[in-house]
MDAnalysis code that builds the backbone (N, CA, C; Angstrom):
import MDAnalysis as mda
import numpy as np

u = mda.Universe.empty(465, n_residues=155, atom_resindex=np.repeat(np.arange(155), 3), trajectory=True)
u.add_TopologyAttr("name", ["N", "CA", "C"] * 155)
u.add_TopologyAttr("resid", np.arange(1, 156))
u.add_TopologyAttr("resname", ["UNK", "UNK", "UNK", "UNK", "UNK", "UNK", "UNK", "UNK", "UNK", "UNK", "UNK", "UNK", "UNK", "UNK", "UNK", "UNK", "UNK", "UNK", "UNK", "UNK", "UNK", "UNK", "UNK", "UNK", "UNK", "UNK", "UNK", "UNK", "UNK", "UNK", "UNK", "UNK", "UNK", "UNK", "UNK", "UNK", "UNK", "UNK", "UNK", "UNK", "UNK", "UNK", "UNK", "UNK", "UNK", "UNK", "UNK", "UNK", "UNK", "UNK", "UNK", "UNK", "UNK", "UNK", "UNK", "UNK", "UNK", "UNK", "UNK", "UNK", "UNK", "UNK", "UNK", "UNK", "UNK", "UNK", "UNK", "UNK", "UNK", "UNK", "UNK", "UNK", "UNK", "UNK", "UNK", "UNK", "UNK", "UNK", "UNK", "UNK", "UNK", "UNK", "UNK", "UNK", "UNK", "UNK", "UNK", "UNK", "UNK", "UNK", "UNK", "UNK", "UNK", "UNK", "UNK", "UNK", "UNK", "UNK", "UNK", "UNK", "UNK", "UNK", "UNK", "UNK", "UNK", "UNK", "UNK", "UNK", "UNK", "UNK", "UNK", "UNK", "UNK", "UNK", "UNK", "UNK", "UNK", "UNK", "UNK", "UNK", "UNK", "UNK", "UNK", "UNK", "UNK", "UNK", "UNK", "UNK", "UNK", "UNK", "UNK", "UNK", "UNK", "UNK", "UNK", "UNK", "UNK", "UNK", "UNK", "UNK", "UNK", "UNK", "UNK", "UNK", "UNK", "UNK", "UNK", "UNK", "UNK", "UNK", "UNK", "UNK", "UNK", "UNK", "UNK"])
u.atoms.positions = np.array([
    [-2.057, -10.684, 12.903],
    [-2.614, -9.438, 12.429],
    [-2.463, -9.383, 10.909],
    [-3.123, -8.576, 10.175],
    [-3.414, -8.214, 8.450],
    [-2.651, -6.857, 8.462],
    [-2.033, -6.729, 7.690],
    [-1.048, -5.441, 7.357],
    [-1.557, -5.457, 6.085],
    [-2.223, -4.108, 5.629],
    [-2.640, -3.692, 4.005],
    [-2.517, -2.580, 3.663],
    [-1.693, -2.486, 2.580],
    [-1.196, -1.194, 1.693],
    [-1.800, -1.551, 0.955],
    [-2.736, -0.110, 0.824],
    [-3.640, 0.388, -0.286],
    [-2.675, 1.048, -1.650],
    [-2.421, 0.719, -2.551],
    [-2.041, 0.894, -3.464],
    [-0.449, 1.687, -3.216],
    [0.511, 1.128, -2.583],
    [1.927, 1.511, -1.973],
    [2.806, 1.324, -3.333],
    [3.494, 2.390, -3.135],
    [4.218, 3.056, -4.502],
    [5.954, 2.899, -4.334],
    [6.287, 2.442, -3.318],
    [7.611, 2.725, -3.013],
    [8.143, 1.328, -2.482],
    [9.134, 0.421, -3.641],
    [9.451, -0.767, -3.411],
    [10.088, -1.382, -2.084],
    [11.115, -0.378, -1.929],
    [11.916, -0.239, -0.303],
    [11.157, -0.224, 0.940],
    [9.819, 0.446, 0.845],
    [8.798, 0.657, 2.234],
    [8.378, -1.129, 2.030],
    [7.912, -1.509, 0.666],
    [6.784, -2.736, 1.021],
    [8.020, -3.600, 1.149],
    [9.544, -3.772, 0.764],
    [10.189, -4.739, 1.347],
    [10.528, -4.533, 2.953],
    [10.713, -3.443, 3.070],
    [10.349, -3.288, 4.728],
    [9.274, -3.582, 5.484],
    [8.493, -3.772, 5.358],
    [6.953, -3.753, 5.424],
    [6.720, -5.217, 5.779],
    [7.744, -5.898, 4.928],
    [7.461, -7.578, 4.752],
    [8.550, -7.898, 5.486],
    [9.337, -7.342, 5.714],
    [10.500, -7.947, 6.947],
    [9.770, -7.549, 8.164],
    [8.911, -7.070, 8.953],
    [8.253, -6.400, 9.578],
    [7.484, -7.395, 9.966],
    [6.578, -7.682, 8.704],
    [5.596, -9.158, 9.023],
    [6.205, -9.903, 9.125],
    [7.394, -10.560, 8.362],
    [8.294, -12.074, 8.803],
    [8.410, -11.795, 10.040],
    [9.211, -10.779, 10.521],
    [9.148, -10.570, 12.160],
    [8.203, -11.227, 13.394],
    [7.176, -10.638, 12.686],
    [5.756, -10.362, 13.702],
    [4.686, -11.285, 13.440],
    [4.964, -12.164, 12.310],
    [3.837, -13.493, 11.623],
    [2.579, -12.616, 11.456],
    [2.869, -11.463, 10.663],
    [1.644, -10.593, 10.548],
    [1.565, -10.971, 8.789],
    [0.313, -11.237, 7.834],
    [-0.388, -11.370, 6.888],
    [0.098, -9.855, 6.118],
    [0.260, -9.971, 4.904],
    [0.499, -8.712, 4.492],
    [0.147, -8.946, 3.068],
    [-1.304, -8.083, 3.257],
    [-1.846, -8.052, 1.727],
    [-1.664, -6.607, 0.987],
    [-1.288, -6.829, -0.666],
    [-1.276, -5.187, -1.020],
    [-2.021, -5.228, -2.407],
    [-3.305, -4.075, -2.186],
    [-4.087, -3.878, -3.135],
    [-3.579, -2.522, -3.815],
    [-4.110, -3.687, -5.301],
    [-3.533, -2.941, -6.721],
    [-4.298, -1.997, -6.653],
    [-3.581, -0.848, -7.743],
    [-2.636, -0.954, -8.425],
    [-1.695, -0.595, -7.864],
    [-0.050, -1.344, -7.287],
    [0.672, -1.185, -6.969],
    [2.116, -0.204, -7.932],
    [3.209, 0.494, -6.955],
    [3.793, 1.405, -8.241],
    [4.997, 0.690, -8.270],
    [4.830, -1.051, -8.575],
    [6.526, -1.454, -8.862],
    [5.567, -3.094, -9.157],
    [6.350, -3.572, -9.208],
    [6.324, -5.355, -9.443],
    [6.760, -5.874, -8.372],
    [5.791, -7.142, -7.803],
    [6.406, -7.879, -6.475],
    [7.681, -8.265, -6.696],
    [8.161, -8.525, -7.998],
    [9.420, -9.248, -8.509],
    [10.538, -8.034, -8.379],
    [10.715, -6.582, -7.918],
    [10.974, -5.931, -7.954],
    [12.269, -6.104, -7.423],
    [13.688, -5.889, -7.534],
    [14.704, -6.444, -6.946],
    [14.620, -5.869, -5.696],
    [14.646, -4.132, -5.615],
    [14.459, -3.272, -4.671],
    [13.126, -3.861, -3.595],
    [12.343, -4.421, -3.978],
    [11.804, -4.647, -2.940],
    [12.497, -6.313, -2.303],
    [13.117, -6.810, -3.304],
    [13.551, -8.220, -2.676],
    [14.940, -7.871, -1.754],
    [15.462, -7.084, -1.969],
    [16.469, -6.696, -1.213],
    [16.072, -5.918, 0.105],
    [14.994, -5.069, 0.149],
    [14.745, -4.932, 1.561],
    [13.852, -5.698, 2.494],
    [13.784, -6.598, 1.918],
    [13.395, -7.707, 2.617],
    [14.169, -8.475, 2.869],
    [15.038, -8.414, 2.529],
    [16.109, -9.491, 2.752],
    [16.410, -10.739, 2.260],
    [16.210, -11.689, 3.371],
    [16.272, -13.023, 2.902],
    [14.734, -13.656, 3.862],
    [13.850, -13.031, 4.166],
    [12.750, -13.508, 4.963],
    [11.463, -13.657, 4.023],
    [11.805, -12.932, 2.679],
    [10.525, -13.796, 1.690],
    [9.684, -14.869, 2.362],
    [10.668, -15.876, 2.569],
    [9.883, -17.201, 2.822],
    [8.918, -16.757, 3.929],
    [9.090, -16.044, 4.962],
    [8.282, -15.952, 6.496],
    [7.160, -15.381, 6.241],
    [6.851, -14.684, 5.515],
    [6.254, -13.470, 4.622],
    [4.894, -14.270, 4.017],
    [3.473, -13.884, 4.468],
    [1.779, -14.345, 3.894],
    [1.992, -13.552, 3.017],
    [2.151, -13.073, 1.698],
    [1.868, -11.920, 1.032],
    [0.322, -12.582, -0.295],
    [-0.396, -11.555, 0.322],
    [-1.493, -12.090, -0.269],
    [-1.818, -10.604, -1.554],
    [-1.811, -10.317, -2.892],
    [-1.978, -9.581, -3.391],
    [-3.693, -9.542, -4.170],
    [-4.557, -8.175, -3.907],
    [-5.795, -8.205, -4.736],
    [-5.753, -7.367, -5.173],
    [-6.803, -7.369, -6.849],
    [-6.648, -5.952, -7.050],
    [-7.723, -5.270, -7.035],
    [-8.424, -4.886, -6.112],
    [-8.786, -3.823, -5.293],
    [-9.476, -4.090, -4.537],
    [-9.874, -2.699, -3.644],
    [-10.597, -2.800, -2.246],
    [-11.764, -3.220, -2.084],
    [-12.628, -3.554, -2.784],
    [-13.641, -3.782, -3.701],
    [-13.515, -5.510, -3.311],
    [-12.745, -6.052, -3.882],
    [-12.330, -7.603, -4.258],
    [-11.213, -7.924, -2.923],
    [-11.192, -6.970, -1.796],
    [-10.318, -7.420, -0.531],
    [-11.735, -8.206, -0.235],
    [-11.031, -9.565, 0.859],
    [-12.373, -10.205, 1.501],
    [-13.252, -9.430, 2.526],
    [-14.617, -9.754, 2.303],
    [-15.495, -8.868, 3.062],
    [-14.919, -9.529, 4.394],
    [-15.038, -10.271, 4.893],
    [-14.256, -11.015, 6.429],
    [-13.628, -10.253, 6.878],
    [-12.720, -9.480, 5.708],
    [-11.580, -8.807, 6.589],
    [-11.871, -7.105, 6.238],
    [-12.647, -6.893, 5.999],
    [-13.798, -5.559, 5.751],
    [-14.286, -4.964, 6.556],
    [-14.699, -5.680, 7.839],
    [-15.722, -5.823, 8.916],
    [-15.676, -4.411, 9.476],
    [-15.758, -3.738, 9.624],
    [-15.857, -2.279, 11.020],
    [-15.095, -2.339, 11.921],
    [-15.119, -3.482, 12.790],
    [-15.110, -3.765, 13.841],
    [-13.926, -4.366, 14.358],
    [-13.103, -4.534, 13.027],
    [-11.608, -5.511, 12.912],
    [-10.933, -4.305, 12.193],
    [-10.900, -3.284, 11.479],
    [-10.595, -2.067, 10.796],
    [-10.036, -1.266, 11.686],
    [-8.595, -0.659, 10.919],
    [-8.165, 0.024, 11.460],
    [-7.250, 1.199, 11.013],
    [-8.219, 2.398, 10.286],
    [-7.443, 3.060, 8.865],
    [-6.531, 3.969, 9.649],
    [-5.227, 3.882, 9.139],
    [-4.068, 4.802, 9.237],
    [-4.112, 6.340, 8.189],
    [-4.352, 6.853, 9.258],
    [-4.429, 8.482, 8.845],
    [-3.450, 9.471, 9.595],
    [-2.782, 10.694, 8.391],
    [-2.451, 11.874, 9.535],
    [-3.688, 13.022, 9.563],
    [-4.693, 12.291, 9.255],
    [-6.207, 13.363, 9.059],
    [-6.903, 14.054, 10.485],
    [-6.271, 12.418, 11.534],
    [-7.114, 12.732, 12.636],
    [-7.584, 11.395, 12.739],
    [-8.208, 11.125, 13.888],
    [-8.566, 10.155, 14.272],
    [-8.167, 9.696, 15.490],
    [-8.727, 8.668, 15.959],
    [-8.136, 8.215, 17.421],
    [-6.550, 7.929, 17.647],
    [-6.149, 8.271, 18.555],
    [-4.525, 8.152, 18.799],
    [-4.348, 6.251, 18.784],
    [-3.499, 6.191, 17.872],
    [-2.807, 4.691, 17.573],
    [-2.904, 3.967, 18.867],
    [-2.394, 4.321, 19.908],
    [-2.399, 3.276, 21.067],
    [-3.624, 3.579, 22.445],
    [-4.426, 4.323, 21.713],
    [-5.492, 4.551, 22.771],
    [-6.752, 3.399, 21.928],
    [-6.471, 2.684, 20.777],
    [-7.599, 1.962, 20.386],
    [-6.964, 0.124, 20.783],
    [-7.989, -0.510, 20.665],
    [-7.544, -1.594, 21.297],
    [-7.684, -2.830, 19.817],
    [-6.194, -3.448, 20.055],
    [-6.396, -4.601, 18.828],
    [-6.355, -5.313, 19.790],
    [-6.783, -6.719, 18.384],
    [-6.816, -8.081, 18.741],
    [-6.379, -8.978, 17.447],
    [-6.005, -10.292, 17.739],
    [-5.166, -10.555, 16.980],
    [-5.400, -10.931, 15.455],
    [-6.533, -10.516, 14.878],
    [-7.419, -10.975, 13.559],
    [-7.357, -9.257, 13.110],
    [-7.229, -8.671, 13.771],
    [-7.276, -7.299, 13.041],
    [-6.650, -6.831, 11.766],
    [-7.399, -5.825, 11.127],
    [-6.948, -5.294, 10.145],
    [-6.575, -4.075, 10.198],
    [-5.032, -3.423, 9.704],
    [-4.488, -2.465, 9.704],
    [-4.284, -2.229, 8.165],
    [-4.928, -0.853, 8.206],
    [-4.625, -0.424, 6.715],
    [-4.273, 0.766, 6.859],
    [-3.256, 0.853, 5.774],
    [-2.388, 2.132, 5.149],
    [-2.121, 2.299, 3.975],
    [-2.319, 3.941, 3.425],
    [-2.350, 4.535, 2.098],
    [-0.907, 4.443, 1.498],
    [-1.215, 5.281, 0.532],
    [0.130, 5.565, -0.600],
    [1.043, 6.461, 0.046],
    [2.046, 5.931, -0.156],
    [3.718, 7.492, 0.764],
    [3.168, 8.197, 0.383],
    [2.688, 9.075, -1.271],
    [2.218, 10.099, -1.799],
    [0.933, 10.616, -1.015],
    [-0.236, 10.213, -0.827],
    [-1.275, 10.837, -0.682],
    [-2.031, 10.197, 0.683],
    [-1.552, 8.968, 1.129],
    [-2.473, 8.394, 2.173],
    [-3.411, 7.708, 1.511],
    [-4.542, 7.085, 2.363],
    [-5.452, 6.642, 1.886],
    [-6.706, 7.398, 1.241],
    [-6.925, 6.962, 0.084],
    [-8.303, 7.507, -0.229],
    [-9.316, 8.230, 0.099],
    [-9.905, 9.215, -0.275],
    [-10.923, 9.632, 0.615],
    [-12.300, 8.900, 0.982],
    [-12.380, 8.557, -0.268],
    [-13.496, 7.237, -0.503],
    [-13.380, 5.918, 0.837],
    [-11.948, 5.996, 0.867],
    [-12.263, 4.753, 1.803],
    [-12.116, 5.419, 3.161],
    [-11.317, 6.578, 3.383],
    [-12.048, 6.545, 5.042],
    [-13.261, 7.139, 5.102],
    [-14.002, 8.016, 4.577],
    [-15.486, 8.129, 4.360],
    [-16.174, 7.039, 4.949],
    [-15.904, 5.941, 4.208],
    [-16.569, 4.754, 4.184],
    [-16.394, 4.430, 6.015],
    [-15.871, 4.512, 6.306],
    [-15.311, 4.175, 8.125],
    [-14.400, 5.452, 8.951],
    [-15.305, 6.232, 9.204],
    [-15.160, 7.798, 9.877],
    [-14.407, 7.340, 11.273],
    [-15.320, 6.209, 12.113],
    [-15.061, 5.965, 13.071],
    [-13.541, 4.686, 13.761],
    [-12.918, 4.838, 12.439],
    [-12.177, 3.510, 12.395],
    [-11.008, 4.237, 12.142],
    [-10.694, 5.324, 12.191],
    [-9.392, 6.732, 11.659],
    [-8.501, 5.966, 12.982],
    [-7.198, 6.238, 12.753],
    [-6.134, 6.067, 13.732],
    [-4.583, 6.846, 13.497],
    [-4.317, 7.831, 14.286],
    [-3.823, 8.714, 14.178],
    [-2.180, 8.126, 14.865],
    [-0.853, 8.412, 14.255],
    [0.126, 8.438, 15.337],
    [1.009, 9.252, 14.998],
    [0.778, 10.259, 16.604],
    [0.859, 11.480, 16.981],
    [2.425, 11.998, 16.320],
    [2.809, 13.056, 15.955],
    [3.954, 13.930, 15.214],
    [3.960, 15.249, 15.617],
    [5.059, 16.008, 15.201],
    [5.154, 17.502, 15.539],
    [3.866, 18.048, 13.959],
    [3.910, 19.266, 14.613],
    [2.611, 19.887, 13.348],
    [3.438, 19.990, 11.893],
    [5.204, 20.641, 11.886],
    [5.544, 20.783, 10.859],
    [6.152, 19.420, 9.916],
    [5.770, 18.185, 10.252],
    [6.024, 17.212, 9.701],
    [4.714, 16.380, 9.132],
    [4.391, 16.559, 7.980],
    [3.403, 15.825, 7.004],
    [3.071, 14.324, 7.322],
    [4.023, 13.350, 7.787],
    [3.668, 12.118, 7.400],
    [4.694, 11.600, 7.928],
    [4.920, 10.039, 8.872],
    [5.894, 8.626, 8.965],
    [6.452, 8.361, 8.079],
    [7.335, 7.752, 7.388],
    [7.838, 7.055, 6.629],
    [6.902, 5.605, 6.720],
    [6.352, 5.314, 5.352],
    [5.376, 3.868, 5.474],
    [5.817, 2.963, 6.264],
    [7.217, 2.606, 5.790],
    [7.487, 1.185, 6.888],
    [7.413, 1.520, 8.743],
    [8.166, 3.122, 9.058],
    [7.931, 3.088, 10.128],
    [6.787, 3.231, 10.575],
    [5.456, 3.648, 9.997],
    [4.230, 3.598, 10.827],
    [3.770, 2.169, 10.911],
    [4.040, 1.287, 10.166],
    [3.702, -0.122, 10.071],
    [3.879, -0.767, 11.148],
    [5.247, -0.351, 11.451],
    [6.150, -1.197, 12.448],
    [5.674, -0.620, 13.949],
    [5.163, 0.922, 14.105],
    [5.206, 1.412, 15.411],
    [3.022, 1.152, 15.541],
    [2.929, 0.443, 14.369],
    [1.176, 0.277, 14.860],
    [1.167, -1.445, 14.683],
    [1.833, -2.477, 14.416],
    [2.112, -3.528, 14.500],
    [2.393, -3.728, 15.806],
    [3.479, -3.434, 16.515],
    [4.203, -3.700, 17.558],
    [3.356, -3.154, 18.792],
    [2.538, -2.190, 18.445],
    [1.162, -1.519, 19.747],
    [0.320, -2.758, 19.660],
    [0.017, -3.278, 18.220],
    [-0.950, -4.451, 18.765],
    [-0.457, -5.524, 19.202],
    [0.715, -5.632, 19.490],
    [1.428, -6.652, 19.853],
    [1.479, -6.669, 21.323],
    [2.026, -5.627, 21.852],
    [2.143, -5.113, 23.271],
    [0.992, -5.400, 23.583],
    [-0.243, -4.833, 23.112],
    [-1.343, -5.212, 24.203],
    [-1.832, -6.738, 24.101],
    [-1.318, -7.297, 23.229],
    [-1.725, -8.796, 23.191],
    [-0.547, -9.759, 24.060],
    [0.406, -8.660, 24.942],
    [1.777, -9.154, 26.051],
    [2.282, -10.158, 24.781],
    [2.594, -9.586, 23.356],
    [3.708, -10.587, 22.610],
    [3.425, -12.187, 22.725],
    [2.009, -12.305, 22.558],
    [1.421, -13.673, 22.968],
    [2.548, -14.408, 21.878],
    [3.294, -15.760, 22.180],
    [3.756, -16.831, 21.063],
    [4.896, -16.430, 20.526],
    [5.975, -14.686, 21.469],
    [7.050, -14.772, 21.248],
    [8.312, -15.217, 21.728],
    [9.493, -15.459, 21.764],
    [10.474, -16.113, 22.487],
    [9.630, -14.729, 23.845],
    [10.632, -15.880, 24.531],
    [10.711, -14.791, 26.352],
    [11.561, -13.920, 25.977],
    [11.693, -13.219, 27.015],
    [12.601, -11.986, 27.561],
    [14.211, -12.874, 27.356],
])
């Protein structure tokens, strides 16, 4: 799977984010303008020591992400706007999961662009927003489940 933070501001979420993918052999691209430096200690420390496991593919912008991985049909924008409930949509293993800034979410421009591609995971009303790394991890691990953890150790 493709894990993409749209312009992610908070060094601690994207080193979480990337221990997440070392985990899960999930691709993790993050389009600029980002609010720290990959070299960031804070983000090398919450990552740990799994750098190495870690695709980190960086572009700078959505614009210049590959159209391949653009498609409609492989898209899968993380919103608390609304949209289809996170585990009522179905991945597969080329998919693309994208998520906004801790501050604001994603763009309006870009879910505009794909109305039908919104993916929602569900919260009480008086709570705004996941913490980035944990929505990563609880919409990673749904596409995982329905793919039965194809290529992980057994039980």
């Amino acid at each position: 799977m493709h894990v993409v933070l749209v312009e992610p501001e908070i060094p601690p979420n994207t080193g979480n984010i990337a221990r997440t993918c070392a985990a899960t052999g999930s691709i993790l691209h993050l389009v600029e303008p980002l609010g720290f430096s990959v070299s960031d200690r804070d983000v090398k420390r919450a990552g740990v020591d799994y750098w190495h496991l870690v695709e980190v593919r960086i572009h700078p912008s959505w614009t210049e992400f590959p159209q391949a991985l653009r498609q409609p049909e492989r898209l899968h924008l993380f919103t608390s706007r609304g949209g289809l409930r996170y585990d009522r949509a179905a991945y597969s293993a080329d998919d693309v999961l994208v998520f906004g800034r801790e501050s604001s979410g994603l763009p309006d421009w870009l879910l505009n662009g794909y109305p039908d591609r919104w993916r929602q995971i569900p919260m009480h009303r008086e709570v705004r927003s996941l913490n980035l790394a944990n929505a990563v991890a609880i919409a990673v691990y749904e596409g995982l489940r329905q793919m039965s953890f194809a290529g992980f150790r057994p039980e």
